[in-house]
C-alpha positions as a Markdown table, in Angstrom:
| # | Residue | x | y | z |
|---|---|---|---|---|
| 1 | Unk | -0.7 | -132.8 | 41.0 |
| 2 | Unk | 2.0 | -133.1 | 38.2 |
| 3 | Unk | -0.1 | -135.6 | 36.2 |
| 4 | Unk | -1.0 | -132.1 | 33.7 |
| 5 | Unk | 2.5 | -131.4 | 33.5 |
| 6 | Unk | 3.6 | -134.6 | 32.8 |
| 7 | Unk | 0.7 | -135.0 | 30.1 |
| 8 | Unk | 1.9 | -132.1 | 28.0 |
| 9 | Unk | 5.3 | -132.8 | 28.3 |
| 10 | Unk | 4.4 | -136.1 | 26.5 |
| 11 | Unk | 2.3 | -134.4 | 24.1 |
| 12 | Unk | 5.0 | -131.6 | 23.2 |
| 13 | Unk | 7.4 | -134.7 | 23.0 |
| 14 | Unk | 5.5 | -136.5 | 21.0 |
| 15 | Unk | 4.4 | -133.9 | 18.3 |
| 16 | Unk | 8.3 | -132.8 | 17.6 |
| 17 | Unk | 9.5 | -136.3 | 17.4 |
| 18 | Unk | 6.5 | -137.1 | 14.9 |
| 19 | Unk | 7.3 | -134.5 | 12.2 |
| 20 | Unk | 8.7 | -135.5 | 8.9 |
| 21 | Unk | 11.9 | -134.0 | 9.7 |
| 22 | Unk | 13.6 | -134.4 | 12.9 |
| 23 | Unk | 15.8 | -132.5 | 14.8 |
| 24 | Unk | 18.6 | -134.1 | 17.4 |
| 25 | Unk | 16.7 | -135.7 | 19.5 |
| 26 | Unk | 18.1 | -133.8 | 23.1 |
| 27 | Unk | 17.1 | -130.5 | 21.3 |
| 28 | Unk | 13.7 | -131.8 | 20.7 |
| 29 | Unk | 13.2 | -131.9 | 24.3 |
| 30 | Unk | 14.6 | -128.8 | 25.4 |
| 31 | Unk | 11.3 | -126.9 | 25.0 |
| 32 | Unk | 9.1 | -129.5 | 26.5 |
| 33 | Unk | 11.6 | -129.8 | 29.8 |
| 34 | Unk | 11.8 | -126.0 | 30.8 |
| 35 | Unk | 7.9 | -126.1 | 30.2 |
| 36 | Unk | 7.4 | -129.7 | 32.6 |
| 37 | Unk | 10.2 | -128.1 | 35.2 |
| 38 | Unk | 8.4 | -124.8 | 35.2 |
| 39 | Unk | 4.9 | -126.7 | 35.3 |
| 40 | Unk | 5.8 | -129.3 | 38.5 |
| 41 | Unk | 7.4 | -125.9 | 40.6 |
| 42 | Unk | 4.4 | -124.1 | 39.8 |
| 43 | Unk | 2.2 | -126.9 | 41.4 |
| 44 | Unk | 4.2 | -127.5 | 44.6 |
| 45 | Unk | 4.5 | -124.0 | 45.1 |
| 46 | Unk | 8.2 | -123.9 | 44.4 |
| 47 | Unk | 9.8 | -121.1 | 41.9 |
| 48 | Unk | 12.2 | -122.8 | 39.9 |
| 49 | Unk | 14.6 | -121.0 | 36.5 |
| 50 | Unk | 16.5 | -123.2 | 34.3 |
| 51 | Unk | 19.4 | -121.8 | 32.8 |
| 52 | Unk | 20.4 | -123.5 | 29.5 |
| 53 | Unk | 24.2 | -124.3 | 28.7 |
| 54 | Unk | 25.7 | -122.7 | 31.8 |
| 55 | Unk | 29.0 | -123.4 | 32.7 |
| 56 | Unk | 30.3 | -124.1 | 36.0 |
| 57 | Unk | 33.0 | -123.0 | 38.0 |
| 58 | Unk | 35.6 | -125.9 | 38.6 |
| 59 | Unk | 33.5 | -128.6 | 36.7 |
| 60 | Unk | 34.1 | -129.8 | 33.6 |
| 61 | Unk | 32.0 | -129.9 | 30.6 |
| 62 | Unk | 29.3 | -127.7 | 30.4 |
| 63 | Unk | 25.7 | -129.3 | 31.9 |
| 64 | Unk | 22.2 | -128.5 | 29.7 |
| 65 | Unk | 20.6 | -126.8 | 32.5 |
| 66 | Unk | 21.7 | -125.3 | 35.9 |
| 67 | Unk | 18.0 | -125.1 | 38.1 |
| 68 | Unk | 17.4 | -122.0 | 40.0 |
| 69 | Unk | 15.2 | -122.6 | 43.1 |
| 70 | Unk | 14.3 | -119.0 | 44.2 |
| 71 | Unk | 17.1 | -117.6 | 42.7 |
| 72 | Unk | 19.7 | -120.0 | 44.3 |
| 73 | Unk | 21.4 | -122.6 | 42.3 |
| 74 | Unk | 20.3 | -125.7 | 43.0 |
| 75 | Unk | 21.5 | -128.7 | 40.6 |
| 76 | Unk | 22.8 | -128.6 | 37.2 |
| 77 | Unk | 20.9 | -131.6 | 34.9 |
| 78 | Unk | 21.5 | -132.9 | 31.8 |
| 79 | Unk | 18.5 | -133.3 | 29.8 |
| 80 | Unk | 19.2 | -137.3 | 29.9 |
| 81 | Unk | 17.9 | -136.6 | 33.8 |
| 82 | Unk | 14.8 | -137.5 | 32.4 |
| 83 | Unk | 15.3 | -141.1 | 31.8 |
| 84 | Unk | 16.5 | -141.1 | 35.7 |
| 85 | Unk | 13.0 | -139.6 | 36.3 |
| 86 | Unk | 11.9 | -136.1 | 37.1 |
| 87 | Unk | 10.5 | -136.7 | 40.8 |
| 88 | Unk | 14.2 | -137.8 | 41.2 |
| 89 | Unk | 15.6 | -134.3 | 40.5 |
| 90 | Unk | 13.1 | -132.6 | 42.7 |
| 91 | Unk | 13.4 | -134.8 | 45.6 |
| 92 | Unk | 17.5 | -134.0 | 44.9 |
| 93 | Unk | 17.0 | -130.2 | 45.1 |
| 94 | Unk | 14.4 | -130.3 | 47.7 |
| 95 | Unk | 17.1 | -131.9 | 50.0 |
| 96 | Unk | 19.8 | -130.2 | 49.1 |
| 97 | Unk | 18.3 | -126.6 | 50.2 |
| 98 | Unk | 17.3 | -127.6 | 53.6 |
């Protein structure tokens, strides 16, 4: 089901990483992220939004992404969530709306 996704995530991931000139890494996979989060929602049915750079009331710092999960906030992610795996943050907003 998310095998797609997370093929073209590594493919967009790879390609910007491979140029001769490379950007900061964490920008590099901003595209590819919205783009996997979008793709994995999409095939388990699920309409998720991320919202870059949005500040949070009481919380410091400012998190890469807040995730919408039909229109309802449901986590805010660094893009470093990927290294904790991205079945992680779905199981975490899954639970967190029921």
């Amino acid at each position: 089901m998310i095998y797609k996704p997370l093929q073209d995530f590594a493919n967009a991931v790879s390609a910007k990483m491979s140029q001769l000139t490379v950007g900061e890494p964490e920008d590099q996979l901003r595209g590819p992220f919205e783009n996997l989060i979008q793709d994995v929602a999409k095939a388990i049915g699920w309409n998720i939004v991320c919202t870059g750079e949005t500040p949070l009331p009481e919380r410091l710092g400012i998190p890469d992404y807040a995730l919408h999960l039909n229109k309802c906030l449901e986590k805010s992610s660094s893009t470093p969530c990927l290294s904790d795996g991205i079945t992680r943050c779905f199981q975490e907003s899954r639970h967190s709306s029921d």
